[in-house]
PyMOL Python script that loads the backbone (N, CA, C, O; Angstrom):
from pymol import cmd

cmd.read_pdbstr("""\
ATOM      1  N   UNK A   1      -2.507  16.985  -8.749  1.00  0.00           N
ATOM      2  CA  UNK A   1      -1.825  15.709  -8.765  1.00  0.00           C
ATOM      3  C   UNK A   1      -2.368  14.892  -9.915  1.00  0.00           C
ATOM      4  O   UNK A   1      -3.520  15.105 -10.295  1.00  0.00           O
ATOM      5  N   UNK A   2      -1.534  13.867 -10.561  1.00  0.00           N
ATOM      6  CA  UNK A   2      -2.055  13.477 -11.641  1.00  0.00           C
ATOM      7  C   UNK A   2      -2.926  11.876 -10.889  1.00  0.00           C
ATOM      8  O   UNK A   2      -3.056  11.549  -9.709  1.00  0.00           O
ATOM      9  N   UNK A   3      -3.263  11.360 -11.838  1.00  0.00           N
ATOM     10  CA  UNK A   3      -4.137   9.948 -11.044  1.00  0.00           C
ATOM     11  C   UNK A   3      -3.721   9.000 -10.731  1.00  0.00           C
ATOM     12  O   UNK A   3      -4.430   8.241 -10.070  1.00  0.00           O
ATOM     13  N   UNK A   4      -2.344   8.626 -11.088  1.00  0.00           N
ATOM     14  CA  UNK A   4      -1.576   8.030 -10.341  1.00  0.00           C
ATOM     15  C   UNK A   4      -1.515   7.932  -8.804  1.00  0.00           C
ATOM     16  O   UNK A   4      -1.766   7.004  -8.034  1.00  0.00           O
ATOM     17  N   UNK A   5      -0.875   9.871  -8.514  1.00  0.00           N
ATOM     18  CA  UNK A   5      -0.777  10.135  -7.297  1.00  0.00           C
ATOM     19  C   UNK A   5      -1.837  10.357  -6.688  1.00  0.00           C
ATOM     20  O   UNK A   5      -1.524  10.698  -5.548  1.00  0.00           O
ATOM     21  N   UNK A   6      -3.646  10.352  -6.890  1.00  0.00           N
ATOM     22  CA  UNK A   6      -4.331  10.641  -6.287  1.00  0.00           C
ATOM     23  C   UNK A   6      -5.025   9.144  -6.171  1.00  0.00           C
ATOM     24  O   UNK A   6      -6.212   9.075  -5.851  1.00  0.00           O
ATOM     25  N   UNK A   7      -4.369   8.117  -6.400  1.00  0.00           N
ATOM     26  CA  UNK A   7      -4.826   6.630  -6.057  1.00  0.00           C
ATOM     27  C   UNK A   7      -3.651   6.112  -5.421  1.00  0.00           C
ATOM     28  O   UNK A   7      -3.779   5.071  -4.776  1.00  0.00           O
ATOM     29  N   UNK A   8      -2.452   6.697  -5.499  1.00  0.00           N
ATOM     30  CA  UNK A   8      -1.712   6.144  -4.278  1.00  0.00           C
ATOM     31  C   UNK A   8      -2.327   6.682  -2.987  1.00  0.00           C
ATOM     32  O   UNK A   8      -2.727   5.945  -2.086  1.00  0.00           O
ATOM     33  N   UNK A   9      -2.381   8.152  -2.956  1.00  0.00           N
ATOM     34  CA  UNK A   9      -2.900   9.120  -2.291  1.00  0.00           C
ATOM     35  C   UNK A   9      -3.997   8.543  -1.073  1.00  0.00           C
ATOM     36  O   UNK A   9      -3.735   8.598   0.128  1.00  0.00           O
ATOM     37  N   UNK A  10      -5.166   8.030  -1.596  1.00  0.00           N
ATOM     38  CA  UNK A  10      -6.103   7.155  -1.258  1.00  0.00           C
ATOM     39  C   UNK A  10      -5.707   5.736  -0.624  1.00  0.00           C
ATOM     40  O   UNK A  10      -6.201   5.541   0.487  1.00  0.00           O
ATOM     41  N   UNK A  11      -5.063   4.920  -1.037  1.00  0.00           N
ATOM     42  CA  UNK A  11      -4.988   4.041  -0.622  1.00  0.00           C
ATOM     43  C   UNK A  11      -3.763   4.045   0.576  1.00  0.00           C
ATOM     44  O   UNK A  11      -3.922   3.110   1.361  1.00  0.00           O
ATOM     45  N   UNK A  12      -2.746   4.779   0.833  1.00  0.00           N
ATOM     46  CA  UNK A  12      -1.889   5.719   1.950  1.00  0.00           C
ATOM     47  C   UNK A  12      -2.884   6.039   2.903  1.00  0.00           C
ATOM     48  O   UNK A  12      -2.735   5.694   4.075  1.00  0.00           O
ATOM     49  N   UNK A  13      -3.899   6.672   2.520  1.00  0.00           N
ATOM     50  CA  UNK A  13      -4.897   7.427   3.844  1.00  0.00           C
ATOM     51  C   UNK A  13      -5.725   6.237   4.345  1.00  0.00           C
ATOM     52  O   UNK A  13      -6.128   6.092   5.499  1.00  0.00           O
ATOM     53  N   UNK A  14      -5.979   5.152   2.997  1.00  0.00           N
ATOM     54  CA  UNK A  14      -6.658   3.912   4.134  1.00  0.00           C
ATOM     55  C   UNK A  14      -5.835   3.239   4.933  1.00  0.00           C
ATOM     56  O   UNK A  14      -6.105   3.056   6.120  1.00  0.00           O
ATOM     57  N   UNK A  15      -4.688   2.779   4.338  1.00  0.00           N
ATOM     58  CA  UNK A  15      -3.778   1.859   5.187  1.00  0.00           C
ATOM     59  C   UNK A  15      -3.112   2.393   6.279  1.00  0.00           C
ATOM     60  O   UNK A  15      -2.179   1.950   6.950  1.00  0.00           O
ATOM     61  N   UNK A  16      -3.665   3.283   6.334  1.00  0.00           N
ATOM     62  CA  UNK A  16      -3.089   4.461   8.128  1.00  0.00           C
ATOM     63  C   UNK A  16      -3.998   4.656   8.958  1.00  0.00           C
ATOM     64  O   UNK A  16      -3.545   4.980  10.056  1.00  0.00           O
ATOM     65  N   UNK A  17      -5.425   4.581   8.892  1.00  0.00           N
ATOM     66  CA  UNK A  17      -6.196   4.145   9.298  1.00  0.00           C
ATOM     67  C   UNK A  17      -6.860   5.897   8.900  1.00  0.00           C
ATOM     68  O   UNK A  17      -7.959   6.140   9.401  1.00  0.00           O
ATOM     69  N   UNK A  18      -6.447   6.611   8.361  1.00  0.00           N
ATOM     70  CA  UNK A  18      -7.048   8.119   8.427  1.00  0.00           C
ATOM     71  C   UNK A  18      -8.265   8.539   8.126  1.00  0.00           C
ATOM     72  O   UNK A  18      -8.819   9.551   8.554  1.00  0.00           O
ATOM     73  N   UNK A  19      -8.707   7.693   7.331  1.00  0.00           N
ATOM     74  CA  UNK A  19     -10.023   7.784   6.582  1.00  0.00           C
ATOM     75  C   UNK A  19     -10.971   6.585   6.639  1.00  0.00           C
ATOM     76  O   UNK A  19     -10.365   5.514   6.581  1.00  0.00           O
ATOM     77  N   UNK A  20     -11.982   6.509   6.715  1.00  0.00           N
ATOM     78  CA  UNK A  20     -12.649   5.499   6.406  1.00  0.00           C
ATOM     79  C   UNK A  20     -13.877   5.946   5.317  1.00  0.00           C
ATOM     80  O   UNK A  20     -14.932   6.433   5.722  1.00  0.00           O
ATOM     81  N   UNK A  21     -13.646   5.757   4.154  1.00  0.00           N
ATOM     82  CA  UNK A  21     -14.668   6.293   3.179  1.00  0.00           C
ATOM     83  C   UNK A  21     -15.885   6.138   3.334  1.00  0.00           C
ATOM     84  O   UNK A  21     -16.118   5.165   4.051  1.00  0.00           O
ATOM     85  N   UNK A  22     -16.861   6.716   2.948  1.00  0.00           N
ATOM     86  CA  UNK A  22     -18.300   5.851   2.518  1.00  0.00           C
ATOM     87  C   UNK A  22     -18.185   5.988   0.758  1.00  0.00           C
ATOM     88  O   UNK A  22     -18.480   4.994   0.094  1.00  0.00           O
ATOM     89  N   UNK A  23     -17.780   7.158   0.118  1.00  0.00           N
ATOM     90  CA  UNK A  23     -17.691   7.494  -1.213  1.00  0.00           C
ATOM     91  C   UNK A  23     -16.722   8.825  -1.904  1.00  0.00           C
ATOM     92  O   UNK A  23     -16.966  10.032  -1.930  1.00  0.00           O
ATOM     93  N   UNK A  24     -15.639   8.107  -2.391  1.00  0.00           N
ATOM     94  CA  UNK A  24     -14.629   8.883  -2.992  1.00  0.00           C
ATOM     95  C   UNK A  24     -14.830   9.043  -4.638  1.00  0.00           C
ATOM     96  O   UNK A  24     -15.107   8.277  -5.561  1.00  0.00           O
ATOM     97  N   UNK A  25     -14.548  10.407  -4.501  1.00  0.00           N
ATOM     98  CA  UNK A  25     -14.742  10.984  -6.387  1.00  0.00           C
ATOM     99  C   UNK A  25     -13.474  11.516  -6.402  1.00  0.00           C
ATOM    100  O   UNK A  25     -12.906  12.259  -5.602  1.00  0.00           O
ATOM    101  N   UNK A  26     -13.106  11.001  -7.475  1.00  0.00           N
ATOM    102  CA  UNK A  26     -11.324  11.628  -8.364  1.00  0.00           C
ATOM    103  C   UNK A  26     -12.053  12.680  -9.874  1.00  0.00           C
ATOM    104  O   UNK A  26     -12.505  12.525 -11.008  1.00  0.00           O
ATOM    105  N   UNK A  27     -11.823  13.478  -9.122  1.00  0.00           N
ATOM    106  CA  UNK A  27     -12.289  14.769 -10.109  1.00  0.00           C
ATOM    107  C   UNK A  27     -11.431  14.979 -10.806  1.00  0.00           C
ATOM    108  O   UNK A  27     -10.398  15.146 -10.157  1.00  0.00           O
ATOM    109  N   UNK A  28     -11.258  15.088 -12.083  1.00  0.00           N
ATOM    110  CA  UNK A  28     -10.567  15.770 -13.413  1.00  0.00           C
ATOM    111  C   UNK A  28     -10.438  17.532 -13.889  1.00  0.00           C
ATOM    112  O   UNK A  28     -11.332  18.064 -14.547  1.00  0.00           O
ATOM    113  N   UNK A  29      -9.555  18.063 -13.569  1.00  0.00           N
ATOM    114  CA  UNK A  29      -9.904  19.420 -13.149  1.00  0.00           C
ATOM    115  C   UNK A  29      -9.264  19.808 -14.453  1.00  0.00           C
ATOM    116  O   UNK A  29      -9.851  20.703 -15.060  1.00  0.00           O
ATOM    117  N   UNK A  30      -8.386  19.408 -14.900  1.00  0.00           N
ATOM    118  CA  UNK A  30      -7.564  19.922 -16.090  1.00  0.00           C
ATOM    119  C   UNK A  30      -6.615  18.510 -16.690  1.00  0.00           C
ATOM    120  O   UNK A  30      -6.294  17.590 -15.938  1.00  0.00           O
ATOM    121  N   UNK A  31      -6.352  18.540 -17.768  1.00  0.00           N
ATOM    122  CA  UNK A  31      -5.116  17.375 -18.672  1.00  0.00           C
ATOM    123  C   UNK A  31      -4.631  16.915 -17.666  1.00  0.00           C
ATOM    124  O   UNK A  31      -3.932  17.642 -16.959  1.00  0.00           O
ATOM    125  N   UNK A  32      -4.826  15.820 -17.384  1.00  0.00           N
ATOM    126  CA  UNK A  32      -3.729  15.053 -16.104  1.00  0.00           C
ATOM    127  C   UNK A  32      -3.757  15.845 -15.005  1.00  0.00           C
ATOM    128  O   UNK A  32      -2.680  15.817 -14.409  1.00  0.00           O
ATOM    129  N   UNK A  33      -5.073  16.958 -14.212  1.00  0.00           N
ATOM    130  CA  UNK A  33      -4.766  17.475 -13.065  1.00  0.00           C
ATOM    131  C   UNK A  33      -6.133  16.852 -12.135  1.00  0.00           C
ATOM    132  O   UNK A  33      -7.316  17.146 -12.304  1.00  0.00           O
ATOM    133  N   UNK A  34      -5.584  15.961 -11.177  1.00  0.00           N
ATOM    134  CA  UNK A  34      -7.017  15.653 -10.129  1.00  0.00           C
ATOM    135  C   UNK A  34      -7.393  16.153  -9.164  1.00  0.00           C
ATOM    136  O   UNK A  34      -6.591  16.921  -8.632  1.00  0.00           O
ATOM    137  N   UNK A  35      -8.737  15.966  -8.499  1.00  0.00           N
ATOM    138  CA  UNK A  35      -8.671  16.537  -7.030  1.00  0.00           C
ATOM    139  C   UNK A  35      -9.276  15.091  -6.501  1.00  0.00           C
ATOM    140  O   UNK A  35      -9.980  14.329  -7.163  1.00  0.00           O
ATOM    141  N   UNK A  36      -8.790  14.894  -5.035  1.00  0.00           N
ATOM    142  CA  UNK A  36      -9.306  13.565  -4.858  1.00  0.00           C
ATOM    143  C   UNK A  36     -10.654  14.078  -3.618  1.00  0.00           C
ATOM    144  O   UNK A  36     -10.478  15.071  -2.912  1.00  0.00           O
ATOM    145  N   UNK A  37     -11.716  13.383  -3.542  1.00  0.00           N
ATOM    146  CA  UNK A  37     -13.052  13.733  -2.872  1.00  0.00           C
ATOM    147  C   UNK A  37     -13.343  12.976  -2.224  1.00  0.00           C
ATOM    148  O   UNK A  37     -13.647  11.881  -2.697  1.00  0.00           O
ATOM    149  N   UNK A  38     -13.397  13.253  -0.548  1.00  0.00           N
ATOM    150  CA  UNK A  38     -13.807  11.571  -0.095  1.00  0.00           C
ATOM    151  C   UNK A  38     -14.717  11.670   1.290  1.00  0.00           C
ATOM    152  O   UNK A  38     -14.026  11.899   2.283  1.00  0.00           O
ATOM    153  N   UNK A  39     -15.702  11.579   1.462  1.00  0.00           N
ATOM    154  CA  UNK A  39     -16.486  11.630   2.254  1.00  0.00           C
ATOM    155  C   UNK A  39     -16.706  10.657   3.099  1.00  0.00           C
ATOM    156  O   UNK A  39     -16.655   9.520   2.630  1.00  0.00           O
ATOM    157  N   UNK A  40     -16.894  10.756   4.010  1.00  0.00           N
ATOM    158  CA  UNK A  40     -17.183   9.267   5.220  1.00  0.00           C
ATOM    159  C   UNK A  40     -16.207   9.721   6.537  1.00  0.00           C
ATOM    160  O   UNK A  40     -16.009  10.923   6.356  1.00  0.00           O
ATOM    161  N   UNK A  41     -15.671   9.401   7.487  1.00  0.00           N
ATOM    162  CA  UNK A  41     -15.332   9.757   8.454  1.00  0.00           C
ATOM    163  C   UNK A  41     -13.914   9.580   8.391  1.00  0.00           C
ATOM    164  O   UNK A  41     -13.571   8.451   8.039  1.00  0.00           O
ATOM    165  N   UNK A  42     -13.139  10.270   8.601  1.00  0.00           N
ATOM    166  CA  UNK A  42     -11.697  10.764   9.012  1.00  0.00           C
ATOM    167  C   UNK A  42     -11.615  11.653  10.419  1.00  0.00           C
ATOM    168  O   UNK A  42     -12.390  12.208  11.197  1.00  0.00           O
ATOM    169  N   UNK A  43     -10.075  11.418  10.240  1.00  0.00           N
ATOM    170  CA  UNK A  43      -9.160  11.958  11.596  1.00  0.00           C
ATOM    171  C   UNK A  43      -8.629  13.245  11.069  1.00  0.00           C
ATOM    172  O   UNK A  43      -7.578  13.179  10.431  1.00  0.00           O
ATOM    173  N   UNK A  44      -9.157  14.328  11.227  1.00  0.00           N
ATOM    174  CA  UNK A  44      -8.872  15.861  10.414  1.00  0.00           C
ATOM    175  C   UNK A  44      -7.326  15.880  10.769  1.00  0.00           C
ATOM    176  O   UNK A  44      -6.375  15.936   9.990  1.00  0.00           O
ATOM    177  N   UNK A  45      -7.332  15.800  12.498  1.00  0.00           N
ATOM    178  CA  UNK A  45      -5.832  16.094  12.937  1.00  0.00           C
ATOM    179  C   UNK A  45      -4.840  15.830  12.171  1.00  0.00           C
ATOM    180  O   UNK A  45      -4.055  16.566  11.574  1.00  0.00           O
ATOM    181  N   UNK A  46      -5.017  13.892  12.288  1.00  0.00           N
ATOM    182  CA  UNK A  46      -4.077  13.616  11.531  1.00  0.00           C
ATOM    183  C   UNK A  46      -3.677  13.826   9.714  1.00  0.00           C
ATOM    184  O   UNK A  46      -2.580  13.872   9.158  1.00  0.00           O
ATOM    185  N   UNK A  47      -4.829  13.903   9.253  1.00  0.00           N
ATOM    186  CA  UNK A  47      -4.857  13.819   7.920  1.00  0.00           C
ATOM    187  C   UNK A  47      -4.076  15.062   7.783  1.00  0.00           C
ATOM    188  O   UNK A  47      -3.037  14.991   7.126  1.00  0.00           O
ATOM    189  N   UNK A  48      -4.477  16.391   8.397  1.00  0.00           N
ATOM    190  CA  UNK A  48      -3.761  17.592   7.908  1.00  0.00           C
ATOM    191  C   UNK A  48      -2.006  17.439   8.286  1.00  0.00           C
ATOM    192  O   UNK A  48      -1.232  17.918   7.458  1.00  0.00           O
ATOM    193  N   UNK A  49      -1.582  16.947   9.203  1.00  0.00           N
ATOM    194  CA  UNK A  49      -0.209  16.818   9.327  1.00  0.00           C
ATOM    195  C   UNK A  49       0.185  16.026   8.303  1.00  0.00           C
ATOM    196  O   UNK A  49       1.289  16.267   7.815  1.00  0.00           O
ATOM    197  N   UNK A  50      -0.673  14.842   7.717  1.00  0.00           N
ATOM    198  CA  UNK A  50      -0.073  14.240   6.770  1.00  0.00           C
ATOM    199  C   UNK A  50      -0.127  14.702   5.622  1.00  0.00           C
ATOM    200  O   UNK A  50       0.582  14.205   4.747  1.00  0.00           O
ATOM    201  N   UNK A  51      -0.746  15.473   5.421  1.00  0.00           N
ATOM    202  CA  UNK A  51      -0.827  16.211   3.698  1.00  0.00           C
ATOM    203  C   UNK A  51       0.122  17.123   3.635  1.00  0.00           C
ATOM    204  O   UNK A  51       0.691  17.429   2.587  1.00  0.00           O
ATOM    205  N   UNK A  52       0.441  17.791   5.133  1.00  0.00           N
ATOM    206  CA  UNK A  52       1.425  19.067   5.254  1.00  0.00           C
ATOM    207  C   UNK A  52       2.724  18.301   4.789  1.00  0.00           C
ATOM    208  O   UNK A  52       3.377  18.969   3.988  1.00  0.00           O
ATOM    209  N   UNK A  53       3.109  17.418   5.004  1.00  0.00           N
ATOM    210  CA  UNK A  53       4.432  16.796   5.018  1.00  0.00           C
ATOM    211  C   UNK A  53       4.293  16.320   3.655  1.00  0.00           C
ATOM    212  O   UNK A  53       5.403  15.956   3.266  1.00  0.00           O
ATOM    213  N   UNK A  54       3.344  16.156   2.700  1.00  0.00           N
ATOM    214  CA  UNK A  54       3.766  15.961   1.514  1.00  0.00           C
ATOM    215  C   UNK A  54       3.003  17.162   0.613  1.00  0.00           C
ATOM    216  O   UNK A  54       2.519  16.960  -0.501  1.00  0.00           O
ATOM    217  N   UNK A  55       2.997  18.198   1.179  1.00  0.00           N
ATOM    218  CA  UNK A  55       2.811  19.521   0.486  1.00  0.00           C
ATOM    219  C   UNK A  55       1.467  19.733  -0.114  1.00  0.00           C
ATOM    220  O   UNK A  55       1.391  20.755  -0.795  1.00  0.00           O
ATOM    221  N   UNK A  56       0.638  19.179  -0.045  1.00  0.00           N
ATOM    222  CA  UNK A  56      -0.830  18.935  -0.244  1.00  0.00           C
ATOM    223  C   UNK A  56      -1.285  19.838   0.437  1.00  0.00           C
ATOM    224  O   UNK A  56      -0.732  20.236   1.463  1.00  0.00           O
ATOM    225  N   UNK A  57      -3.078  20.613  -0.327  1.00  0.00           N
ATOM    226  CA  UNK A  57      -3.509  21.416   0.040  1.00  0.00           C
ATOM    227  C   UNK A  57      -5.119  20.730   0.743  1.00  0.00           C
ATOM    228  O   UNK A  57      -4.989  19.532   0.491  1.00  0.00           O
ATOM    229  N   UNK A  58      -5.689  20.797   1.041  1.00  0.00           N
ATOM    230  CA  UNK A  58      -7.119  20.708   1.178  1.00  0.00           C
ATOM    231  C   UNK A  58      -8.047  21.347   1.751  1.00  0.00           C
ATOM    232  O   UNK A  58      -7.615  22.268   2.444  1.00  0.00           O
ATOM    233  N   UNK A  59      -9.714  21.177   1.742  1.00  0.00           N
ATOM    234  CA  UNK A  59     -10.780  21.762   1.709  1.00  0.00           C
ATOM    235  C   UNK A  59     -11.735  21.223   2.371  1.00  0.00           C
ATOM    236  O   UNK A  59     -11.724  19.992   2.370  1.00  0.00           O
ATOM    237  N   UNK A  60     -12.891  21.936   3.166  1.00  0.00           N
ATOM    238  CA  UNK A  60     -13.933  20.994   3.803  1.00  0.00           C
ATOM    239  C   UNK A  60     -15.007  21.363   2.987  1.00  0.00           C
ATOM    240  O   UNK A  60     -15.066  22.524   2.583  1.00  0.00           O
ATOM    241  N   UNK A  61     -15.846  20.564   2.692  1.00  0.00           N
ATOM    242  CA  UNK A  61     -17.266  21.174   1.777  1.00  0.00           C
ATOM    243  C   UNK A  61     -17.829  20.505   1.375  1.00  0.00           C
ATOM    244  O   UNK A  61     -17.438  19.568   0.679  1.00  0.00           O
ATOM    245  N   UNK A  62     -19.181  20.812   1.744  1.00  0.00           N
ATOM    246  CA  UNK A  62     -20.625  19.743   1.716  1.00  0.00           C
ATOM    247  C   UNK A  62     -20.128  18.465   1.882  1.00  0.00           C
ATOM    248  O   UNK A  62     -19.990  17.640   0.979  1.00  0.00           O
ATOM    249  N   UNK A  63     -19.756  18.254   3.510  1.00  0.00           N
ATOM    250  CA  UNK A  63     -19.330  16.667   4.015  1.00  0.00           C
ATOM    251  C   UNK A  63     -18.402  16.133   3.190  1.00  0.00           C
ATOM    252  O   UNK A  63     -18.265  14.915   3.303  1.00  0.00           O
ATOM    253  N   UNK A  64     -17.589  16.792   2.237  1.00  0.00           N
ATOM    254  CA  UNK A  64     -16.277  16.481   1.804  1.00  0.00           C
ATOM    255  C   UNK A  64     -15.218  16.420   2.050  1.00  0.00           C
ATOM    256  O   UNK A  64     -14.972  17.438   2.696  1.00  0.00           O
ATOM    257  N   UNK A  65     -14.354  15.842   1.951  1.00  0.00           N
ATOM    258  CA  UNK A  65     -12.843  16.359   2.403  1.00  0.00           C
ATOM    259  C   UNK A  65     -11.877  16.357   1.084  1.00  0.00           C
ATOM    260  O   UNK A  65     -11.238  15.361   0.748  1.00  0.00           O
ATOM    261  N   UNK A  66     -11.855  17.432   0.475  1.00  0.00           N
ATOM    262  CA  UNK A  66     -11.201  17.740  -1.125  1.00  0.00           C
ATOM    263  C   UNK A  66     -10.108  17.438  -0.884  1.00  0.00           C
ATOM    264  O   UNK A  66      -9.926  17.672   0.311  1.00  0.00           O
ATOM    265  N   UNK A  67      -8.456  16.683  -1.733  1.00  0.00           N
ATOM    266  CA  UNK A  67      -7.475  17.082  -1.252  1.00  0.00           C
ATOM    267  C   UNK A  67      -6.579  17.443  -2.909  1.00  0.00           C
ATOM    268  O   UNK A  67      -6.677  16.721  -3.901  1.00  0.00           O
ATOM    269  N   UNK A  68      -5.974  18.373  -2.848  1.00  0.00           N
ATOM    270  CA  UNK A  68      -5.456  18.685  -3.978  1.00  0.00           C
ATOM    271  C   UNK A  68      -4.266  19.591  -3.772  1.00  0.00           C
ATOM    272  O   UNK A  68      -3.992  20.449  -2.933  1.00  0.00           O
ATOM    273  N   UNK A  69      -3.503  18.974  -5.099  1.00  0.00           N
ATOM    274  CA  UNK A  69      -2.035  20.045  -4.972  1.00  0.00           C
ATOM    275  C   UNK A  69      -2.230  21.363  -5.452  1.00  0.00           C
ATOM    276  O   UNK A  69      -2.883  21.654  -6.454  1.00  0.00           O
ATOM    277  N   UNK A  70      -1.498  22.335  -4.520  1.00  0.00           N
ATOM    278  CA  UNK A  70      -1.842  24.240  -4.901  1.00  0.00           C
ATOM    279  C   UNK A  70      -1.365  24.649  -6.180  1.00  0.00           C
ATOM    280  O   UNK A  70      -1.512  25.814  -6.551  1.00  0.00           O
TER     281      UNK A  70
END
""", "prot")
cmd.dss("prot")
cmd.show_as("cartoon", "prot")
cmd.util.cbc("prot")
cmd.orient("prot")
């Protein structure tokens, strides 16, 4: 996703109550490609139905929750 969509992305998962951060990293993976990184406590359930419905992939790792397009 480019950084646009990975700061709408973020601010969608706060205003739903899905996440509550302690510390988010927007990783640069390639020319305009992000992964968004956000650690602190979330609702797995919900978050995964909501990424499914907008085609989003994600990852659990070292108290992360990665989310990025496939």
């Amino acid at each position: 996703m480019n950084r646009k969509e990975a700061i709408a992305l973020l601010s969608e998962l706060g205003a739903n109550q899905f996440v509550n951060p302690n510390l988010v990293l927007l990783e640069k993976r390639e020319p305009d490609r992000y992964r968004l990184q956000i650690r602190g406590d979330y609702n797995r359930q919900s978050i995964v139905a909501f990424l499914r419905k907008r085609h989003l992939s994600f990852e659990m790792s070292n108290d992360y929750l990665i989310i990025f397009k496939p």
